[in-house]
N, CA, C and O atoms as a GROMACS GRO file, in nm:
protein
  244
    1UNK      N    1   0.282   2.070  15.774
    1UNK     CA    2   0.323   2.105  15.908
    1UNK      C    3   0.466   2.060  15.933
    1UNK      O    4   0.525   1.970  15.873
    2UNK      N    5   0.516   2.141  16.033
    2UNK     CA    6   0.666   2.106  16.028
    2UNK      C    7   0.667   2.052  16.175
    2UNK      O    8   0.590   2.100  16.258
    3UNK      N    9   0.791   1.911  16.223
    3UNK     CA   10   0.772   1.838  16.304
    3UNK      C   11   0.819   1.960  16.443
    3UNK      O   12   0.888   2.062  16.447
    4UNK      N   13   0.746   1.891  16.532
    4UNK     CA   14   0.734   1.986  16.658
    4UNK      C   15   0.901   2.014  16.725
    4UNK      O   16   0.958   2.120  16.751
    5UNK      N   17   0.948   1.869  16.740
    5UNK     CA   18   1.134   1.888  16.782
    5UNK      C   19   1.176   1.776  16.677
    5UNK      O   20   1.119   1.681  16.623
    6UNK      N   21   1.310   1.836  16.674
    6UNK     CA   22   1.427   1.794  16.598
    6UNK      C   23   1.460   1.631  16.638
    6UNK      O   24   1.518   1.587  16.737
    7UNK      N   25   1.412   1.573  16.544
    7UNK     CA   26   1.453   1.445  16.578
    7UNK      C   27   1.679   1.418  16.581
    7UNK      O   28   1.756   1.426  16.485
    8UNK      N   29   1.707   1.392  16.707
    8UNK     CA   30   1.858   1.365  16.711
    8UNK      C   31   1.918   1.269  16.614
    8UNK      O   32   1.864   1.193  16.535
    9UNK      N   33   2.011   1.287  16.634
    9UNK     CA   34   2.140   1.227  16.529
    9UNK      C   35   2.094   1.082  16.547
    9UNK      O   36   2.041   1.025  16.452
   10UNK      N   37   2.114   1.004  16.688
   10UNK     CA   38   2.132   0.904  16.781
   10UNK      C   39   2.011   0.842  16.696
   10UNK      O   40   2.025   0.740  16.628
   11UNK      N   41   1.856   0.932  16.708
   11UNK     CA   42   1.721   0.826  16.710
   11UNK      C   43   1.729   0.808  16.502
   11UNK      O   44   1.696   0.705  16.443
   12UNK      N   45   1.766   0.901  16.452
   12UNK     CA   46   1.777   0.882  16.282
   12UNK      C   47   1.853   0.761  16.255
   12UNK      O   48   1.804   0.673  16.185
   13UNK      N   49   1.959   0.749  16.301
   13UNK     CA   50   2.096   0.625  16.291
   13UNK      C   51   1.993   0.510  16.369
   13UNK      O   52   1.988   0.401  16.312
   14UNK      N   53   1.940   0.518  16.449
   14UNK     CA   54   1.876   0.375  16.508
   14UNK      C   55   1.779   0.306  16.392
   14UNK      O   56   1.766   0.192  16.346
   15UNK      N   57   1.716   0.441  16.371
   15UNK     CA   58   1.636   0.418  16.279
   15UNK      C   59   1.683   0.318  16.128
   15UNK      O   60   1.618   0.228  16.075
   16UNK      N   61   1.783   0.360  16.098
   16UNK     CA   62   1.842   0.294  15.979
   16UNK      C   63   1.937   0.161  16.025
   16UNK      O   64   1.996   0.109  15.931
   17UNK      N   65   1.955   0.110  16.138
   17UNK     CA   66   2.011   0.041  16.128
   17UNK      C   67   2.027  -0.130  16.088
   17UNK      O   68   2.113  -0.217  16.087
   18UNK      N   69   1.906  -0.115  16.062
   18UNK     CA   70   1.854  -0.225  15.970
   18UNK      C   71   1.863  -0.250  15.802
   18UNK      O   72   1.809  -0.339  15.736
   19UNK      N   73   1.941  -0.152  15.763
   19UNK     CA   74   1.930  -0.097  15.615
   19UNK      C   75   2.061  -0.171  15.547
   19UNK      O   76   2.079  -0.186  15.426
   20UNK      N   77   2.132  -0.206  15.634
   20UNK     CA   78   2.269  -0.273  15.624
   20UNK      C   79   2.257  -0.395  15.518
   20UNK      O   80   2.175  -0.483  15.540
   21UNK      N   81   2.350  -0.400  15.387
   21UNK     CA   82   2.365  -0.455  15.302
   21UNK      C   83   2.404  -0.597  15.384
   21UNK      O   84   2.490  -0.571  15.469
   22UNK      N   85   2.362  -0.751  15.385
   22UNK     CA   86   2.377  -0.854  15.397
   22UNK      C   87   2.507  -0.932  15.329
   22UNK      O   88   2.454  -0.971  15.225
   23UNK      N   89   2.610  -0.968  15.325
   23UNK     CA   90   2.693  -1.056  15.251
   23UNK      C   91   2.618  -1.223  15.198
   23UNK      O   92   2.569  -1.312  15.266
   24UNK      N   93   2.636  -1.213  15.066
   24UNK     CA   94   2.560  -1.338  15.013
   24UNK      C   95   2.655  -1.454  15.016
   24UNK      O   96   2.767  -1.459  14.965
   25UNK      N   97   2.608  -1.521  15.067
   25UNK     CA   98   2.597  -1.674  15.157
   25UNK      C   99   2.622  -1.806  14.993
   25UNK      O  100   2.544  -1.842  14.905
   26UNK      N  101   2.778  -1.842  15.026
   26UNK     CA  102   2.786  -1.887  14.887
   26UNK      C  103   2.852  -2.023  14.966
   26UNK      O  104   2.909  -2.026  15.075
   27UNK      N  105   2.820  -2.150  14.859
   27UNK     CA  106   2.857  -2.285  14.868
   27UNK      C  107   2.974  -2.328  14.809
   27UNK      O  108   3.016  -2.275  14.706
   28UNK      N  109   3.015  -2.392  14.849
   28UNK     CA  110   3.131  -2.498  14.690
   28UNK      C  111   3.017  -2.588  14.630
   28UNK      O  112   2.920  -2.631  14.691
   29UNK      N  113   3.047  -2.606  14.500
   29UNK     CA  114   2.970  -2.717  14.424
   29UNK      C  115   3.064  -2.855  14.396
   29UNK      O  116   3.160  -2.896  14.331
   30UNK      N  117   2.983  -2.888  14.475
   30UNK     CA  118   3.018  -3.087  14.454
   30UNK      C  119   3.053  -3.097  14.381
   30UNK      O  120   3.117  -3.202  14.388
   31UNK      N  121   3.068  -3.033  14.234
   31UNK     CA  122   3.131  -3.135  14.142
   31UNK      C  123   3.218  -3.064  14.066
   31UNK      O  124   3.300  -3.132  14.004
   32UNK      N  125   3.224  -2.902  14.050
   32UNK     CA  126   3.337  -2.876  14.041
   32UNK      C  127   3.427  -2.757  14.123
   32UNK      O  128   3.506  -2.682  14.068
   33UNK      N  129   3.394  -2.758  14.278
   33UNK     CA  130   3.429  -2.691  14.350
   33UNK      C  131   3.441  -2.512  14.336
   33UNK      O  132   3.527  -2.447  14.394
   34UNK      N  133   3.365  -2.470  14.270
   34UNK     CA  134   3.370  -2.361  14.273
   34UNK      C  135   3.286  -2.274  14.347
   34UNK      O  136   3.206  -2.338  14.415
   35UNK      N  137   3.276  -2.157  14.356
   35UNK     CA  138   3.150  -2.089  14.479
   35UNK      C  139   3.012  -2.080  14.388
   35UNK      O  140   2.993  -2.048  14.270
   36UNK      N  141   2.927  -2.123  14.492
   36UNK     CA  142   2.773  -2.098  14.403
   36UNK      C  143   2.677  -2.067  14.518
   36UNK      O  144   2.701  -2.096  14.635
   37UNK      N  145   2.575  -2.009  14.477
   37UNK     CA  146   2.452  -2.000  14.575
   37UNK      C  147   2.384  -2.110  14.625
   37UNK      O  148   2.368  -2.205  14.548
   38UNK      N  149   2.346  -2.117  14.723
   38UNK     CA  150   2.322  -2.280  14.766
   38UNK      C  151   2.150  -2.248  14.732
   38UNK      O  152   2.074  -2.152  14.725
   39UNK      N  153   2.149  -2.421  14.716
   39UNK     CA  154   2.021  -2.414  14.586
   39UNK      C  155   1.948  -2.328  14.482
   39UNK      O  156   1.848  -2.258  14.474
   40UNK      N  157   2.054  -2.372  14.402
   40UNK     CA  158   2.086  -2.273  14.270
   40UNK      C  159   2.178  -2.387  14.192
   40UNK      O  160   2.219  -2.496  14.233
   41UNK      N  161   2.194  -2.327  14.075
   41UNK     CA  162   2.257  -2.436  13.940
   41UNK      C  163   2.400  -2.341  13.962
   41UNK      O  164   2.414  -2.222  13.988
   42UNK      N  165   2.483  -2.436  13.942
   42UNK     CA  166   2.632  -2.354  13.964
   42UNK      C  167   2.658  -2.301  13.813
   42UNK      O  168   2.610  -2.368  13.721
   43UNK      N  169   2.728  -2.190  13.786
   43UNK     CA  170   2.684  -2.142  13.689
   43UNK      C  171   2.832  -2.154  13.557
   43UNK      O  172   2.858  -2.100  13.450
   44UNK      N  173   2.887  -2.244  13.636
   44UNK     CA  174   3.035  -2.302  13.557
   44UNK      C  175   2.966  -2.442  13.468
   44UNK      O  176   2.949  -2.449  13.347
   45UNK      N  177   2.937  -2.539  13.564
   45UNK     CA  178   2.888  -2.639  13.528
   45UNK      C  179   2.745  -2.699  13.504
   45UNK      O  180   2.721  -2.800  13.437
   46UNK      N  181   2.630  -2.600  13.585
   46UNK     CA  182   2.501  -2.648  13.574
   46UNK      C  183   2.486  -2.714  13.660
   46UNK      O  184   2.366  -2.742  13.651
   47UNK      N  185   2.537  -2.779  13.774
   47UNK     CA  186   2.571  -2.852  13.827
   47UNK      C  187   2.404  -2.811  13.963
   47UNK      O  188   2.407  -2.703  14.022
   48UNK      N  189   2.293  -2.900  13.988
   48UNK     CA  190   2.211  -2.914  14.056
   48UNK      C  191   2.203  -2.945  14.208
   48UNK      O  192   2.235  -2.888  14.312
   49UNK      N  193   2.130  -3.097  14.160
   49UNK     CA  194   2.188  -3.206  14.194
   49UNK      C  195   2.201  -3.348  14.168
   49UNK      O  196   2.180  -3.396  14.056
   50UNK      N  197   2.240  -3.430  14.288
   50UNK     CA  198   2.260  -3.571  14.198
   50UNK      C  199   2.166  -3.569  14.071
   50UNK      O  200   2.231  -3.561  13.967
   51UNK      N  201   2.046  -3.574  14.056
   51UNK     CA  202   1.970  -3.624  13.970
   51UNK      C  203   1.968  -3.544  13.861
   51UNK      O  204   1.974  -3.600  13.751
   52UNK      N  205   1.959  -3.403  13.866
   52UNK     CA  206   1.966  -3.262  13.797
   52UNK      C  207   2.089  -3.195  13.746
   52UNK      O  208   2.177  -3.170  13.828
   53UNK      N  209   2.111  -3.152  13.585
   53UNK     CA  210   2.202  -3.114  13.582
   53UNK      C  211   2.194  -3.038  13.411
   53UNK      O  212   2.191  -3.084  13.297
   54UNK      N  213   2.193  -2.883  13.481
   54UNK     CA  214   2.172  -2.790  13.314
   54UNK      C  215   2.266  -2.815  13.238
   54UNK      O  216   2.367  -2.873  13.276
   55UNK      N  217   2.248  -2.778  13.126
   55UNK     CA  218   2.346  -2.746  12.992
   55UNK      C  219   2.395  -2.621  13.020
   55UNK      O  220   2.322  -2.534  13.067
   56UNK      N  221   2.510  -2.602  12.997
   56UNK     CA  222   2.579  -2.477  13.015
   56UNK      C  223   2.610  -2.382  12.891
   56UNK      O  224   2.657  -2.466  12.814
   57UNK      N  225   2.613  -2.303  12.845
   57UNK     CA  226   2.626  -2.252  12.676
   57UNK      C  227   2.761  -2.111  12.699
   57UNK      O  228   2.776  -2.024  12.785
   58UNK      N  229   2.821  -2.141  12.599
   58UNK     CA  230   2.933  -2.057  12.604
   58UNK      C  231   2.878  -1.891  12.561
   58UNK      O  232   2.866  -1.888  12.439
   59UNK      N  233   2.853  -1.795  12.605
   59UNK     CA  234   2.766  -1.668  12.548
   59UNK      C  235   2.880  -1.565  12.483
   59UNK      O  236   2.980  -1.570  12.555
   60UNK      N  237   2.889  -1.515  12.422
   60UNK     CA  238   2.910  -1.443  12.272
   60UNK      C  239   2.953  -1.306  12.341
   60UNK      O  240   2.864  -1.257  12.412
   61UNK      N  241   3.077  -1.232  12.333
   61UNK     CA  242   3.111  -1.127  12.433
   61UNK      C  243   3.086  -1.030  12.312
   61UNK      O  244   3.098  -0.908  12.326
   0.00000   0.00000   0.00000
């Protein structure tokens, strides 16, 4: 079945306006100031926290 009236420009756009891409929300890392995701391993240094702290590996281009 085909819809009874034409849904407008106005109510389609309302409709989507939630669809909007977010900007990701980034930290400095304590220890070597660079941008990282907050709670997340910084991905220069491994860097956690105080107590926590990955190995970092150089990867092969």
């Amino acid at each position: 079945m085909l819809p009874v009236k034409k849904k407008s420009k106005t109510r389609t756009r309302t409709k989507r306006a939630h669809h909007a891409l977010t900007r990701v929300n980034l930290a400095a890392c304590p220890k070597c100031g660079k941008p990282k995701r907050p709670h997340a391993a910084c991905g220069i240094c491994g860097y956690v926290s105080s107590k926590v702290s990955l190995p970092v590996t150089e990867e092969e281009a």
